[in-house]
N, C-alpha and C positions, 0 to 999 in steps of 0.2 A: 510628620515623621514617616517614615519608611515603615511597611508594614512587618510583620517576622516574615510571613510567606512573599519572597521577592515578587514584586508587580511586574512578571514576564509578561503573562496572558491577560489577554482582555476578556477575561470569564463573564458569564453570564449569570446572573444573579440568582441561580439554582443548586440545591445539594441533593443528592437524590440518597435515600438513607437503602433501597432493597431494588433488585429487579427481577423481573420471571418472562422469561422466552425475551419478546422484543421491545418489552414493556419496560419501563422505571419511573418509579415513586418516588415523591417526597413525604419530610415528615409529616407534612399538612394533611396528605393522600392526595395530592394532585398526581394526574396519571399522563406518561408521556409515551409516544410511540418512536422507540427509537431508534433513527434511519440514520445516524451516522458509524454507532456501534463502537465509540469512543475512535473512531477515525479508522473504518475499516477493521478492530482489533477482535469485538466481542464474540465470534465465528460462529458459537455456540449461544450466541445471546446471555441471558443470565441467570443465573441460580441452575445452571444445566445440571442437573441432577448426575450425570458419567463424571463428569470432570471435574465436578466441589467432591463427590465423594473419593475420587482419585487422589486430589491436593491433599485432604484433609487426611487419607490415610497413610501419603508420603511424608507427611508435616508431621505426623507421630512418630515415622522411623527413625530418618536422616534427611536431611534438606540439603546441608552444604558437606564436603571434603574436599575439594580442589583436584584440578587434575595431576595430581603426584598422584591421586591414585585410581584405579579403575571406576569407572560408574556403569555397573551394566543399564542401567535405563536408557542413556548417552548410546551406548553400542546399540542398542534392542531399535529405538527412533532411527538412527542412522542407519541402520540395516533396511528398515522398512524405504526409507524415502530412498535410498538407492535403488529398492526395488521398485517403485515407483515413479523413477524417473529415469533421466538421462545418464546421472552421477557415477559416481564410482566410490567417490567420497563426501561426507561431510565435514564442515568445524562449527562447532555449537557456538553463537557468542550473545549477547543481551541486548540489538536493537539491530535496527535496519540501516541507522548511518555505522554501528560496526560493521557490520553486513558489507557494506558498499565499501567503506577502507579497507578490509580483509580480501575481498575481491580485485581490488585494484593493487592490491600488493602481490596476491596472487599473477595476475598477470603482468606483471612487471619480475616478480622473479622467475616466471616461467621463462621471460624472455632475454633475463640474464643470463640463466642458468642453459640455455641452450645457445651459446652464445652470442646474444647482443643485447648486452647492458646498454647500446642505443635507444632500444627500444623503449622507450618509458614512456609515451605521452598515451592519454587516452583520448579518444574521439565520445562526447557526449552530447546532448541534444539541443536545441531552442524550448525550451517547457521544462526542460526535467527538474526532479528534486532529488537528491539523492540524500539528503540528511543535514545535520545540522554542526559535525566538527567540520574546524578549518579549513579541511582538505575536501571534503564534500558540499561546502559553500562555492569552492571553487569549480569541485566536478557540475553542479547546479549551473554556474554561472549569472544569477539573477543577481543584477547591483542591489535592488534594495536590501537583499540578506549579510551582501559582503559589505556593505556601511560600514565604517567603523572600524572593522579589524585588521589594518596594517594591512603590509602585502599582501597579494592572493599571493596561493600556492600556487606552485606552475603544475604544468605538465598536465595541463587539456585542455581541446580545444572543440569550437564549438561548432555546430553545424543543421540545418533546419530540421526538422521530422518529415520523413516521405519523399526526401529529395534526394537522390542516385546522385546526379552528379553535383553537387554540393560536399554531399562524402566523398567519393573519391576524390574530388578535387585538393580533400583537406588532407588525405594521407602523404606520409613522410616516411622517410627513412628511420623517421625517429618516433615512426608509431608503434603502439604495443597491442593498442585493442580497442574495441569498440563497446560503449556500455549505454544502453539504451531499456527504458522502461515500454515493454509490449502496449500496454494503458497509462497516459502521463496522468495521475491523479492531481495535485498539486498546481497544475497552472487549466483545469477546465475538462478533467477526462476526456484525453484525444488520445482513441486507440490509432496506434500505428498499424497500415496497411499490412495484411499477409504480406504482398507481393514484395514489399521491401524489406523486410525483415527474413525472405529468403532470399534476397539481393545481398543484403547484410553478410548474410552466411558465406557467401558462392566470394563475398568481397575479400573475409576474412583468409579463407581456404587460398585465394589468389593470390594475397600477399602476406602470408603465413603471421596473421595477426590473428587474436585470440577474442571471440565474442562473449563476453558479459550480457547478462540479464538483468535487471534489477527489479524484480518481485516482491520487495517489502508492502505493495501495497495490493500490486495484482494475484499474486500466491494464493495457496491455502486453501482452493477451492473457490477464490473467489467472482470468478469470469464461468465458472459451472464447468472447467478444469483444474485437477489439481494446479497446475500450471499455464499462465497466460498464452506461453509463446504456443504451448502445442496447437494451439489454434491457426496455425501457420503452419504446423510438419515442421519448422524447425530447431534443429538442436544445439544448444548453447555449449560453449565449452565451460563455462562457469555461472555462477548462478546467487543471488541471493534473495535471501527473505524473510520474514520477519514476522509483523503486524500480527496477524489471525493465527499465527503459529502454536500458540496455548491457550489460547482463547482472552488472552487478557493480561497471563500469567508475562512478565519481560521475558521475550527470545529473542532470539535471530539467528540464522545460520548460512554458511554458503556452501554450496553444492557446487560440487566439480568432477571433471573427466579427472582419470589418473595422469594422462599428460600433463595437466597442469597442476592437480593435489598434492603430486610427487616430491613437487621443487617446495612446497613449506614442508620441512625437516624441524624435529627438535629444535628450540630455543630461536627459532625464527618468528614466532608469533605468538602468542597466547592472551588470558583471559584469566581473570580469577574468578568469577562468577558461571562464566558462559558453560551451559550443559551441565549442570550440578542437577540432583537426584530429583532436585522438587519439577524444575523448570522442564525435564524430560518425561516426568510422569505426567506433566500436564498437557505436553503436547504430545503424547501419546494417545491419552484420552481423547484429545482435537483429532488424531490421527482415526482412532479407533469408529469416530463417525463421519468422517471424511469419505473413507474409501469403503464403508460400508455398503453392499451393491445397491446403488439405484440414488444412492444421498445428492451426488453429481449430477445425474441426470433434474433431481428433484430440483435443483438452486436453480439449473439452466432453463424449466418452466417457469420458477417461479420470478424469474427475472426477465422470463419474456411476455408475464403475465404481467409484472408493476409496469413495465416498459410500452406496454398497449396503453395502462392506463397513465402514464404520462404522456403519450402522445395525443390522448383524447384530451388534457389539461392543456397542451400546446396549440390545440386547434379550438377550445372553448375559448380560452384568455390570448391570443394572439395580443395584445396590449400588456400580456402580464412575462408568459415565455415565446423565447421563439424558436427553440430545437430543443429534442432530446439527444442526448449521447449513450456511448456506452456499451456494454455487455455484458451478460449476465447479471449479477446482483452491485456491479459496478457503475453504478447510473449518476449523468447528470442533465441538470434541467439549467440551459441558459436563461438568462432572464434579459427583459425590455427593461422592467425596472430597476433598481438599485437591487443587487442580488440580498444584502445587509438589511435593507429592507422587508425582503421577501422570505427571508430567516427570522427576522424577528415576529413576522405575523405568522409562518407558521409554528414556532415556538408558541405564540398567544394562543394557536388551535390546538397543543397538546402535541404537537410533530417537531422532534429533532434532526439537522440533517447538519451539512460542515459546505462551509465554504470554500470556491476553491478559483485559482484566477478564469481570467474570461467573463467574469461576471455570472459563473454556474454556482447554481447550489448542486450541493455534491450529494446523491444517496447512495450510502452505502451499509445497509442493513444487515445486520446477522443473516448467516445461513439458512437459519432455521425458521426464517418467515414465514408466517403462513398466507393460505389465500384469503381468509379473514385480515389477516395485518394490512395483504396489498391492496385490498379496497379501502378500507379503513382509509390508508393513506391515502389515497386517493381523495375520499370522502375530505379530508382535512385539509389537504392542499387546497385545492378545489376552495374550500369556507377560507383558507390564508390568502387567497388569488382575490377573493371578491373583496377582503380585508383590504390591500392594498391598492387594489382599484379603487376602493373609497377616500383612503388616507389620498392618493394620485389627485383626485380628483378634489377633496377640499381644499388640498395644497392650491391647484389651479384657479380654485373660487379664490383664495384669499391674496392669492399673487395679482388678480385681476382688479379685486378691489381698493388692492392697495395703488 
């Protein structure tokens, strides 16, 4: 029989009952180091003492009333990441593939509404993920996600990472805009070049097409910028994000110039959860240590500190990885051998981390790592590499004997 909790995931045979910083326990007290941060999300790691006592004092006020009516929390968060960015405006919504639909309707009505309803296709990448509804299956592009579900959605089209004339080649009359992740997490952490991503820009400005971001995974602080792309100088006209936005808490939001926030008017779009009291008190809190002076500068050490010690694991076990990727606390370690493999022995040394395609294990560790954590892991990987060089190797003895 079918279980009650539908078997989507392939879960790993762990509950963790408590966590503190980058740590999580089970009932047993087994203790894990954890570098995936429930997939990029825990920003603050866990039991952060700002942001439990922030929820918990929200959770006694008000948590929900819908937008019929104001939520100053909603305005106070929106205020700040304005100021903090490029934007002019935000829209609060509950994930990163709303995020990416909300964005891409954005730029489709910007480009009706300034006349050409033509314009509706968007240009998206070779690697990308953009989420898991219909339409963001489709912005993806990946067959094995689209399996199964009838039709794809039209209206995008696809084209490589880092390659100038590929995009141009792909534009049309019938394009609207370009939405591309600065770091593709999801198919191997492959940051996109500066140089092209202000290629991007100069492409959009040329044929007055509209640049999207998609940040649900690079956001948040988590490239050791609030934001991935500034790491390029350039400036997106729309933007979303997600993931690490509350530390855990469900967000997402997209950020926009007023040239394009303008054209969602009333009764054009909405959310009944998105930006409600609870959800903005907790990414305030996330906010409140974010941009705290010096928090940023701390992740971009501390990510160029794990990132020395994976490339010392790359040059130890050359038979186990063979590159590192990555930026700031967005890191991945390809692997030689079965990457499923190389998770599950570091799992056996107490180290979590998420797999991602390319055969990379993906790390992506709370912000709040310490230099203790990044040896450590280091330390574990390191005992999960000699792990699997052993299992490699009896496999070979008993394949020989047979």
């Amino acid at each position: 029989m079918i279980p009650a909790l539908m078997p989507t995931y392939n879960r790993a045979d762990l509950a963790f009952e408590r966590g503190e910083g980058c740590w999580l326990y089970t009932a047993d007290g087994r203790r894990f180091l954890d570098l995936g941060a429930g997939i990029a999300t825990s920003s603050l790691g866990h039991n952060n003492p700002h942001l439990v006592a922030a929820i918990a004092g929200q959770a006694a006020r008000v948590m929900h009333v819908s937008n019929l009516y104001r939520v100053p929390q909603a305005e106070r968060l929106a205020e700040r990441l304005v100021a903090a960015s490029f934007a002019d405006s935000v829209f609060f919504c509950n994930s990163g593939a709303e995020a990416n639909e909300g964005m891409v309707k954005m730029i489709r009505r910007a480009q009706a509404r300034n006349g050409h309803p033509e314009r509706n296709r968007i240009i998206c990448f070779n690697g990308a993920f953009h989420g898991r509804t219909l339409a963001m299956l489709a912005a993806t592009g990946n067959p094995k996600y689209l399996d199964g579900f009838g039709p794809e959605v039209e209206g995008f089209d696809h084209v490589p990472m880092n390659n100038m004339n590929a995009l141009r080649a792909a534009i049309t009359a019938e394009t609207a805009g370009i939405m591309i992740e600065p770091v593709q997490g999801e198919s191997g952490v492959n940051v996109a070049d500066p140089r092209f991503l202000q290629e991007l820009r100069a492409a959009c400005d040329e044929f007055g097409l509209y640049l999207g971001m998609d940040e649900v995974q690079s956001g948040m602080g988590r490239t050791g910028r609030l934001f991935a792309h500034e790491w390029s100088g350039v400036t997106p006209d729309v933007m979303s994000t997600a993931k690490g936005i509350a530390g855990g808490f469900p967000m997402g939001a997209i950020l926009a110039t007023e040239a394009v926030a303008r054209h969602l008017t009333p009764g054009s779009h909405g959310t009944t959860f998105g930006g409600n009291p609870l959800a903005c008190t907790a990414a305030n809190a996330v906010l409140d240590v974010l941009l705290a002076p010096g928090f940023l500068d701390q992740v971009q050490a501390r990510g160029g500190l794990l990132a020395g010690y994976l490339d010392d694991l790359v040059a130890a076990f050359p038979d186990i990885f063979d590159a590192r990727r990555g930026i700031g606390l967005m890191l991945g370690l390809r692997c030689v051998a079965p990457v499923g493999l190389v998770q599950d022995a570091a799992m056996h040394e107490g180290v979590l981390g998420v797999t991602a395609g390319d055969n990379v294990l993906r790390l992506v560790p709370p912000l709040v790592i310490t230099e203790d954590d990044c040896a450590e892991a280091a330390r574990r990987l390191g005992q999960a590499a000699l792990r699997v060089r052993a299992h490699l190797a009896a496999t070979a003895g008993q394949e020989s004997a047979a």
